[in-house]
Structures are given as structure tokens and as C-alpha cells.
C-alpha positions as CSV (number, residue, x, y, z in Angstrom):
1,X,100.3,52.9,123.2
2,X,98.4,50.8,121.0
3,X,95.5,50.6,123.1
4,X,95.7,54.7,122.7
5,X,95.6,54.3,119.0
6,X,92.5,51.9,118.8
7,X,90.4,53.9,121.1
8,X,91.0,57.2,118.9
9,X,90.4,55.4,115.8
10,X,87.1,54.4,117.4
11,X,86.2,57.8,118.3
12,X,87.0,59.5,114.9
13,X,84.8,56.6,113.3
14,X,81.8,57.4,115.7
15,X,81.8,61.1,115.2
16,X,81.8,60.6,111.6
17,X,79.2,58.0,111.6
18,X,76.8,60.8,113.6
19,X,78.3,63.6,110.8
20,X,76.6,61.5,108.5
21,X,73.0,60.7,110.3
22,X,72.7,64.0,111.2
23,X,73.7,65.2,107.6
24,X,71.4,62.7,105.7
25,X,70.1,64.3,102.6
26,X,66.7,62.2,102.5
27,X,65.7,62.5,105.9
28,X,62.1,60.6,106.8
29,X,59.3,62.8,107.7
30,X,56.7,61.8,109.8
31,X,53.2,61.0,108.4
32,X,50.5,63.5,109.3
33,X,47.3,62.4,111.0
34,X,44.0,63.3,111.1
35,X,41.9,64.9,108.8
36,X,43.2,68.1,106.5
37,X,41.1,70.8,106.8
38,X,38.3,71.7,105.0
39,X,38.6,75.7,103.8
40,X,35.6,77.3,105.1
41,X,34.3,77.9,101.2
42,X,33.7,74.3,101.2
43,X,32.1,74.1,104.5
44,X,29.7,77.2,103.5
45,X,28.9,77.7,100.2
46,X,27.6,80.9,99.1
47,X,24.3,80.7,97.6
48,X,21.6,83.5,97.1
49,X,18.6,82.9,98.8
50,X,15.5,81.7,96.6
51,X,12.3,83.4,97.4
52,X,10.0,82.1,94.4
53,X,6.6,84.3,94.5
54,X,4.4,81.1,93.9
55,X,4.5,78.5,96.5
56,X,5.0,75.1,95.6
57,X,2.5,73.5,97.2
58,X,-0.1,74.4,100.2
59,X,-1.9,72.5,102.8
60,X,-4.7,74.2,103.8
61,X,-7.7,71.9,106.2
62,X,-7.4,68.8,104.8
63,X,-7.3,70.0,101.0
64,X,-3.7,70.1,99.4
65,X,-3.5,73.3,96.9
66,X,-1.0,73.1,93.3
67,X,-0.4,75.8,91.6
68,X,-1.3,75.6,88.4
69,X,0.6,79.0,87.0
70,X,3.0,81.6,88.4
71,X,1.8,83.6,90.4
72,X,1.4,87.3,88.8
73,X,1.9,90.3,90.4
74,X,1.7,94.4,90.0
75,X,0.7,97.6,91.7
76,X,-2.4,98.2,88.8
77,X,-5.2,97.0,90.0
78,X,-8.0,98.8,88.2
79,X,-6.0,97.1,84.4
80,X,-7.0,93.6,85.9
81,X,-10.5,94.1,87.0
82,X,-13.7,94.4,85.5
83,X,-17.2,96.0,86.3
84,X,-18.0,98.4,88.8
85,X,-14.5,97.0,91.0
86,X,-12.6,98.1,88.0
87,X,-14.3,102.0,88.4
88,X,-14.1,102.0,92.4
89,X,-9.9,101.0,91.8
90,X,-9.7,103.6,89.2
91,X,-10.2,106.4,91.8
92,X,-8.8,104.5,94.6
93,X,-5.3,102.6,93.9
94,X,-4.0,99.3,95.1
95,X,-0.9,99.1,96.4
96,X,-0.4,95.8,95.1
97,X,-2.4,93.0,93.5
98,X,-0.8,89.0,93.4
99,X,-3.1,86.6,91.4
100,X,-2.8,82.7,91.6
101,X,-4.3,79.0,90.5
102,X,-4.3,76.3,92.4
103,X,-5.8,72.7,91.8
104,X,-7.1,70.8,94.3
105,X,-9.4,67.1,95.0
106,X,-11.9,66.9,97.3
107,X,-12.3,63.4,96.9
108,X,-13.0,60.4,94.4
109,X,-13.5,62.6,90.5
110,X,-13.9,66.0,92.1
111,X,-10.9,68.0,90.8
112,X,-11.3,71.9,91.4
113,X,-9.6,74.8,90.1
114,X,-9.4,78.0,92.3
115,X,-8.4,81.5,91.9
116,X,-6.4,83.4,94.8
117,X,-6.3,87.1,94.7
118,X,-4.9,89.2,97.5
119,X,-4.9,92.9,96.9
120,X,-3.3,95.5,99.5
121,X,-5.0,99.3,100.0
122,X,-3.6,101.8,101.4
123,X,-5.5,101.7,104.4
124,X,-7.6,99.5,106.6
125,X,-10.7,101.8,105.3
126,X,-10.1,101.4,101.6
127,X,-9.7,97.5,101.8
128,X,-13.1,97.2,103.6
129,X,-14.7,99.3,101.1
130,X,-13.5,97.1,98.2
131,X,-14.5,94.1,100.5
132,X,-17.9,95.6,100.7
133,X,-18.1,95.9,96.6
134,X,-16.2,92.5,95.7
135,X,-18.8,90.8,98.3
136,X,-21.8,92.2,96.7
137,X,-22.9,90.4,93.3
138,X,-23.5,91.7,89.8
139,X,-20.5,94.3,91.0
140,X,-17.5,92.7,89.2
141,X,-14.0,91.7,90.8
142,X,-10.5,91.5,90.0
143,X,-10.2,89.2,87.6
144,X,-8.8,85.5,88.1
145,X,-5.9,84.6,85.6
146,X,-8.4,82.7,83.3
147,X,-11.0,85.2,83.0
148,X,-8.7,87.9,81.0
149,X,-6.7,85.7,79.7
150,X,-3.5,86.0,81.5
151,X,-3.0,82.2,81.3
152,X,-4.4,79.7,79.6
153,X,-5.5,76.0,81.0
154,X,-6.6,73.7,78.0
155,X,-9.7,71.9,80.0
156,X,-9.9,74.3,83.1
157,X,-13.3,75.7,84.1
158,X,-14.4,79.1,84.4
159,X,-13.6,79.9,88.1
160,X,-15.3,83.3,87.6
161,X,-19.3,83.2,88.7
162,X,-18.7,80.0,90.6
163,X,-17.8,79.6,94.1
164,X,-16.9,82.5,96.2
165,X,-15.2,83.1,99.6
166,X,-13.3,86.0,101.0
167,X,-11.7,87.4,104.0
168,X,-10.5,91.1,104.9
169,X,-7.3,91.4,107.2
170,X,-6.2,95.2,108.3
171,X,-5.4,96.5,104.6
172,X,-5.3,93.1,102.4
173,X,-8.2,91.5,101.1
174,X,-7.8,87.9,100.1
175,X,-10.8,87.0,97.4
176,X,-11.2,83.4,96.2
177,X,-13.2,81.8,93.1
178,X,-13.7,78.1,92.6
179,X,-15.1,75.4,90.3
180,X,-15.4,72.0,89.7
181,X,-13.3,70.3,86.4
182,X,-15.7,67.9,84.0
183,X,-18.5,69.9,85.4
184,X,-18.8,68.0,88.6
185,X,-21.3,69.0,91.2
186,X,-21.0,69.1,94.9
187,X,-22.2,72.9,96.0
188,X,-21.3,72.3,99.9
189,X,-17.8,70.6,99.1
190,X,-17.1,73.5,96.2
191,X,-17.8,76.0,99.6
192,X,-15.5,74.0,102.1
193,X,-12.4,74.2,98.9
194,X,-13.4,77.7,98.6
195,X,-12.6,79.1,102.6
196,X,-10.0,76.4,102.6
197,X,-7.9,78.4,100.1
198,X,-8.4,81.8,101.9
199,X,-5.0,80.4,103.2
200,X,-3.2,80.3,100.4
201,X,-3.0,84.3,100.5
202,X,-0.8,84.9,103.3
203,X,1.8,82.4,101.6
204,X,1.3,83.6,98.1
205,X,4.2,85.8,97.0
């Protein structure tokens, strides 16, 4: 009988011993591993996209171009061109004019300054007519940034009258003027900065 007794006292203290584990009011959670994860706005920020009109710098043969202003842009050609260009734009619109400056060294002191001026038509005909009159001396051109005083550049020469180079694809005409700082004279290396910077045009804005 008392051996009955001892084992139910036994048994009522083990069921309320598991009452109590299984009632516990702190239980222990188990740590997380790994890494949390990252919300996708913090894996992907949304940014605009920056297309800046004047390229930062170009490398064009072995001459590296810096702009030296930002590069201006408009659908008026005929307003930024003088002499007979400025008449034959008059009667025949651009479609769009961009105008940069770029520095560039050629070597030891020779420091040039050139202008890049791409102009669209609106057709393959018109831009090889303009061609034909930019080409052809004592005619005028569209101006570089300097000449009508678009920007100023304490020290910079007169790019206009100096070196000239330019090339005609489908309905864009790329024209570039160049000259030496300090009045520095090299004719043949002026030439090579000159078509070096016919580049520029297809990267500038």
C-alpha cells in the first residue's frame, strides 16, 4: 500500500514539473543566423541618369582634349555666325548648333586652345553646301565661343583665323579652329591638334 502511495506521489510531482516547462513564461528563443536581408532600395538605389552635354575629358590620337567651358547649344544658327555663313543659314536653317573649347599640349610649352563646332542640316545636301562655304576662306563661319563673346578666357588666343580642320558626315558638319597660347609657333603640330579634335564632335553633347 505504501509503495502505491509513493509511486503516485511521484507521478503527480512529474506531471507538474512538465506543467511548468512547458508553461514557462520566458521561454529561450533561438538565435538567428546569417545575414538579415538587405531591402532591395538599398541594394538599388534610384538615381537619375546624368548625361552632361560637355564631356569631361577626350582622348583623341595621342592629344588629350579639356574643356575649357560648357558646351552651348541651340537650334539658331545664323545668331552665332558671321559673314557670308551667317547669310547662307539665314535662308537655310540648322537643326542644331553645339559649340565647345577644349585645351590641349602637344608637347614641352605648346598649350593650344581649340574650338569644336558641330552643326546638323536638314539634309545630307544642305550640310555639304555649308561645308563647301565654311571650307572656302574670306567666307566667315560659325563663330567659336571666344570670337562673339559667349565666354571669356583671360589669356586664351583668338582661335578664329588660326588653324582649321573639318569633316562632313551624312547631315553634321564638325568644323574645328585652333591656336597656340603665348603665341607659340609650330604650323605642322597646330594641323595634327587641329584633325585630332574632329573627334571631339561625335562625343560633344
Amino acid at each position: 500500500m505504501l509503495l502505491a502511495v509513493s509511486l503516485l506521489a511521484v507521478a503527480v510531482a512529474s506531471g507538474f514539473v512538465w506543467w511548468l516547462i512547458r508553461h514557462d513564461p520566458n521561454p529561450v528563443t533561438p538565435a538567428a543566423t546569417g545575414t538579415p536581408a538587405t531591402s532591395t532600395s538599398e541594394q538599388q538605389p534610384t538615381t537619375s541618369p546624368h548625361h552632361p552635354a560637355t564631356p569631361t575629358q577626350v582622348r583623341a590620337g595621342r592629344f588629350t582634349f579639356t574643356p575649357m567651358a560648357p558646351t552651348r547649344v541651340t537650334s539658331d544658327c545664323a545668331v552665332v555666325a558671321y559673314g557670308q555663313v551667317q547669310d547662307w543659314l539665314a535662308g537655310n536653317p540648322c537643326q542644331r548648333v553645339s559649340r565647345g573649347l577644349y585645351a590641349t599640349t602637344g608637347g614641352g610649352d605648346a598649350k593650344a586652345l581649340v574650338s569644336v563646332v558641330v552643326v546638323t542640316m536638314p539634309s545630307d545636301a544642305s550640310a555639304s553646301e555649308l561645308k563647301g562655304i565654311t571650307d572656302t576662306s574670306g567666307t566667315g563661319n560659325v563663330s567659336d565661343m571666344l570670337y562673339d563673346g559667349t565666354v571669356q578666357l583671360p589669356g586664351a588666343p583668338q582661335v578664329a583665323g588660326g588653324a582649321y580642320a573639318s569633316e562632313l558626315s551624312g547631315d553634321t558638319i564638325t568644323i574645328v579652329e585652333g591656336a597656340f597660347y603665348d603665341d607659340y609657333s609650330a604650323p605642322a603640330l597646330l594641323d595634327q591638334i587641329a584633325s585630332a579634335a574632329i573627334r571631339i564632335g561625335s562625343r560633344q553633347g
